[in-house]
Structures are given as structure tokens and as C-alpha cells.
C-alpha positions as CSV (number, residue, x, y, z in Angstrom):
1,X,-13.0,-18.6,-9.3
2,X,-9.9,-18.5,-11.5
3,X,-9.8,-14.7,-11.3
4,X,-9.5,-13.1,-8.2
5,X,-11.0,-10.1,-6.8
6,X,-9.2,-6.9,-6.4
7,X,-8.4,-7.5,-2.3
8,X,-7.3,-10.8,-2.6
9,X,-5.2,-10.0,-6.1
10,X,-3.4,-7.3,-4.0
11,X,-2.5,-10.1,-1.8
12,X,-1.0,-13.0,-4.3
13,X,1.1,-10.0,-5.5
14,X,2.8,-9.4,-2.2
15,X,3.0,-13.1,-1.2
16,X,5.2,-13.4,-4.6
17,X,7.4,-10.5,-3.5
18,X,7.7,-11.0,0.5
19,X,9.7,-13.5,2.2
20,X,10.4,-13.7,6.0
21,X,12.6,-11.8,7.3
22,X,11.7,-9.0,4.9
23,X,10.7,-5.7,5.5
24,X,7.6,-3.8,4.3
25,X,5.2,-0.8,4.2
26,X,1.3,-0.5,4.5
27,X,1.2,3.1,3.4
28,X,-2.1,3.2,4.6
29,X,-3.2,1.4,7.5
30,X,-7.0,2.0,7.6
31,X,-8.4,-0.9,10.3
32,X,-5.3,-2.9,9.5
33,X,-5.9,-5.7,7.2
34,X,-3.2,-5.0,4.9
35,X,-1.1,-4.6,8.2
36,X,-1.6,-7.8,10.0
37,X,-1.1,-9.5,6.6
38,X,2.3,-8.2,6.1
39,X,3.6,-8.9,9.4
40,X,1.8,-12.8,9.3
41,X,3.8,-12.8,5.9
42,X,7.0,-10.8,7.0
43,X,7.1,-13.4,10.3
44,X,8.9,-12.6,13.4
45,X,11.9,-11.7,12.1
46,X,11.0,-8.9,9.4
47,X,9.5,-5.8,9.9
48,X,6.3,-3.7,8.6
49,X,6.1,0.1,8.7
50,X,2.4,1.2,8.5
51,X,1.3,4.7,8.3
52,X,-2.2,6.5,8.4
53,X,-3.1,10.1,9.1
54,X,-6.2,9.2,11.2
55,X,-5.9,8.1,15.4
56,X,-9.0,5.9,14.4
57,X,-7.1,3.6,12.8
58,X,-3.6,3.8,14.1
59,X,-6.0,2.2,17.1
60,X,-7.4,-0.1,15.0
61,X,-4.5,-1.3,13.7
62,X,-2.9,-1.6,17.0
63,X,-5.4,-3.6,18.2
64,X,-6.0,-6.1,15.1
65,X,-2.0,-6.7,15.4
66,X,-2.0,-7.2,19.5
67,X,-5.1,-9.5,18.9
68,X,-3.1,-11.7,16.5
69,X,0.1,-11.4,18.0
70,X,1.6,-9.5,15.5
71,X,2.4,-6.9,16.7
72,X,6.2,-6.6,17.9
73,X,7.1,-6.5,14.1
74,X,5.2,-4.1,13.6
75,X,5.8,0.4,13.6
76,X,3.0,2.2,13.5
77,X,3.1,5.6,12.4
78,X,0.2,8.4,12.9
79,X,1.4,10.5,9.8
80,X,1.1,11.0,6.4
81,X,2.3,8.2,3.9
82,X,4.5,11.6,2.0
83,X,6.9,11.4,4.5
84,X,7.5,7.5,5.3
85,X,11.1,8.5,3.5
86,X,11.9,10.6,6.4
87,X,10.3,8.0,9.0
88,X,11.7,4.7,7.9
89,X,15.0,4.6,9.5
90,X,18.3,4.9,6.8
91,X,19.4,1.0,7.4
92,X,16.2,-0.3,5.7
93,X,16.4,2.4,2.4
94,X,17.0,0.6,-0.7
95,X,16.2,-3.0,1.0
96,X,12.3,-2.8,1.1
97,X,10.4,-6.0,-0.4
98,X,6.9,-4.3,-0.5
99,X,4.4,-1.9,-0.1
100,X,0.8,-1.6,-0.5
101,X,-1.4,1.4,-0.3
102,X,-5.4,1.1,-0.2
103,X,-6.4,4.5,-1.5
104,X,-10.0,6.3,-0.3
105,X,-11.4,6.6,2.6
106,X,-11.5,4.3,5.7
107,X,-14.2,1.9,6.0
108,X,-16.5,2.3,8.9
109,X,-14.9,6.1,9.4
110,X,-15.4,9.3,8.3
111,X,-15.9,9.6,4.5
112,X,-14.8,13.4,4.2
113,X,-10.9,12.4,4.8
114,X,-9.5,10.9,2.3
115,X,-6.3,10.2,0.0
116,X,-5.1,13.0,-2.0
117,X,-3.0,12.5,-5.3
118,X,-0.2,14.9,-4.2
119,X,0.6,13.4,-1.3
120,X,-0.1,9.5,-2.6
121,X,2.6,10.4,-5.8
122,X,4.8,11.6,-3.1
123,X,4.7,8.5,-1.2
124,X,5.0,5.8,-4.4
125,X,7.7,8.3,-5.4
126,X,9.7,7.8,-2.1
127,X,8.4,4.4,-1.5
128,X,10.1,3.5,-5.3
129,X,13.2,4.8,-4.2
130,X,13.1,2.4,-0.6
131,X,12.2,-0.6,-2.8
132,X,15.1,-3.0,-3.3
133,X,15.4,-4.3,-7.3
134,X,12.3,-6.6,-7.7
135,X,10.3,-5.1,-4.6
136,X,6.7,-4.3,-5.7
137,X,4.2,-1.3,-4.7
138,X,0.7,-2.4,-5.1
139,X,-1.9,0.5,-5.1
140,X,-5.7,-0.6,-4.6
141,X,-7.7,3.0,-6.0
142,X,-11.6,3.2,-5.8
143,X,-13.0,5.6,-8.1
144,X,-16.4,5.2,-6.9
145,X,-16.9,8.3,-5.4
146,X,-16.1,11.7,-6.0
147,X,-12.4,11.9,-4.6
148,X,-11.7,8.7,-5.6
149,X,-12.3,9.6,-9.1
150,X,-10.0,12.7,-9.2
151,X,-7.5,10.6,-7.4
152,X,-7.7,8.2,-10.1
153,X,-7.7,10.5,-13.1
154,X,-4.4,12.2,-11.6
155,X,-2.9,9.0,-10.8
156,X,-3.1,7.3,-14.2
157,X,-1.0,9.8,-16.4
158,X,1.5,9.1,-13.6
159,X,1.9,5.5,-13.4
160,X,1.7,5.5,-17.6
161,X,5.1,8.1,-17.4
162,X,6.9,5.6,-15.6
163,X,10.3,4.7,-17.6
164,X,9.7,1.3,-18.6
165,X,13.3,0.9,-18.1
166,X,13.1,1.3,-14.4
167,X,9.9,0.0,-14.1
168,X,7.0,-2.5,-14.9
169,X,3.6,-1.1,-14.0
170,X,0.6,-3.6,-14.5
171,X,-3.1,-2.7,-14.3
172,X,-5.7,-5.3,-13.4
173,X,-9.5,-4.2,-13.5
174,X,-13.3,-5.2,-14.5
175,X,-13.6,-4.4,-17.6
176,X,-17.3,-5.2,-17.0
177,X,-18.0,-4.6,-13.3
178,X,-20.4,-1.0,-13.1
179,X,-20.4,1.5,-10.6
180,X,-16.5,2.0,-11.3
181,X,-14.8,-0.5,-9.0
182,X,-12.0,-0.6,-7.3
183,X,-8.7,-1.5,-9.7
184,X,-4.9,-2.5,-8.9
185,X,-1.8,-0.7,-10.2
186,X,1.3,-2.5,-9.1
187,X,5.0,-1.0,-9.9
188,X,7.4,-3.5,-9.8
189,X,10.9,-2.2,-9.6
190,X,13.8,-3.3,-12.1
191,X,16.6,-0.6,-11.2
């Protein structure tokens, strides 16, 4: 297939951005996918910041990453993704490559906690300001269910009020896919 899916579309836009050595953030760990990527991409020498409210998959995570041996590059925070600003330390503001967030609810947990819109504009918001020039945040959102939905429909109007001058935001959907997939919004920073 010459068009990717969503998950692996995510991916081909970090490898562009990430080099080793580089440091990055999974805003939203979940059972650590995104995680062990990053730090398989990052290699030894960089460093990945993950963060998820939920124990479940801080463990998870922890796990996945000790299983590969990826680990020691690897911070793991049990917090919200609105407050990575305070969490990453000062030396690596402004020198970020990446970050990706994968919006919803965690898969094989419980469905009733999920992303909110406040706090996820709160954390592309700080996240855009720990991004180096050309660093890239790349947002998976699934609108197919309830919260999902409103989290879209907030998120949206957002991303569109961007200033173009600081910013290139890209979307990349199904036009043709039902039961409202998941999409991509990635923010790719010019100043």
C-alpha cells in the first residue's frame, strides 16, 4: 500500500524528525508503543520523556521498554501530559526533536478515563514551546466515540488558529473510511 495507515503514518513523521542522540516526548504513554519507538529511534544516547495519568500503563510501559532494552533512555512520568513543561528538566527546553500524543482512551483499559481538550491544548501548547525550529508534534485523535468526538471538535478550531508563520499544521485522514476513524494532525515548528 502506497498510503499508510494512520499508526504507521504517525511513525514516518517522527523518523523524518528524530535523529540519535535526540530527545523526545510520548505525551501519552498508553501500553508503550509510541514509547519503545522513540527510544529504538532516539538510540542510547538520546532521551524520551513519556507521560500518562494512569499506573496501568506507566507499568506497561516500563515493562515493554525493560523487555526490549530500552529502557535506560527512557523517563517515565505518572502525570498529566499539562504539566511535561514543569517536568522536563530546563537544559532540554527549546532542543526537543519530537513528540507524539495518541489521544482517547487506553487500549485494553478502562474506557471511562480519557483525554480531555483542556489539558491536551495545554500540553501541544507547552510542548510547542520545548520543540527546537523543525521539531514536529504529531497528534493521533479518534473521534469514534463520544469523548473522542468532543475532543476532536475542540481541538480542530485550535490547530486551524495556529499562525502559519510559526507554524505548519498538516491533516491526514480517510476521506472515505466510516465509523469516524482515527486522523493525524502534526505541527511542525518554524520559529
Amino acid at each position: 500500500m502506497v498510503i499508510k495507515n494512520i499508526l504507521p503514518f504517525s511513525h514516518t513523521l517522527l523518523e523524518e524528525a528524530i535523529q540519535p542522540g535526540d530527545v523526545v516526548i510520548d505525551a501519552t504513554a498508553g501500553n508503550g508503543n509510541d514509547t519503545l519507538f522513540l527510544a529504538k529511534r532516539v538510540g542510547k544516547t538520546g532521551k524520551v520523556f513519556a507521560f500518562d495519568i494512569q499506573n496501568a500503563a506507566i507499568k506497561r510501559t516500563e515493562q515493554r521498554l525493560k523487555d526490549e532494552k530500552a529502557f535506560e533512555q527512557t523517563t517515565l512520568f505518572l502525570c498529566g501530559h499539562e504539566r511535561m513543561k514543569q517536568q522536563i528538566p530546563e537544559q532540554y527546553h527549546g532542543k526537543i526533536a519530537a513528540g507524539i500524543f495518541n489521544l482517547g482512551y487506553l487500549p485494553k483499559g478502562d474506557h471511562s478515563i480519557v483525554t480531555k481538550p483542556e489539558s491536551t491544548i495545554e500540553a501541544v501548547n507547552q510542548l510547542f514551546q520545548l520543540l527546537k525550529i523543525g521539531g514536529i508534534i504529531v497528534l493521533v485523535i479518534y473521534p469514534g466515540h463520544p469523548e473522542g468526538k468532543e475532543e476532536k471538535d475542540r481541538l480542530l478550531p485550535f490547530f486551524q488558529s495556529i499562525d502559519q508563520n510559526k507554524a505548519d499544521v498538516l491533516l491526514y485522514q480517510f476521506l472515505n473510511r466510516k465509523n469516524d476513524p482515527p486522523f493525524i494532525v502534526a505541527i511542525e515548528k518554524k520559529k
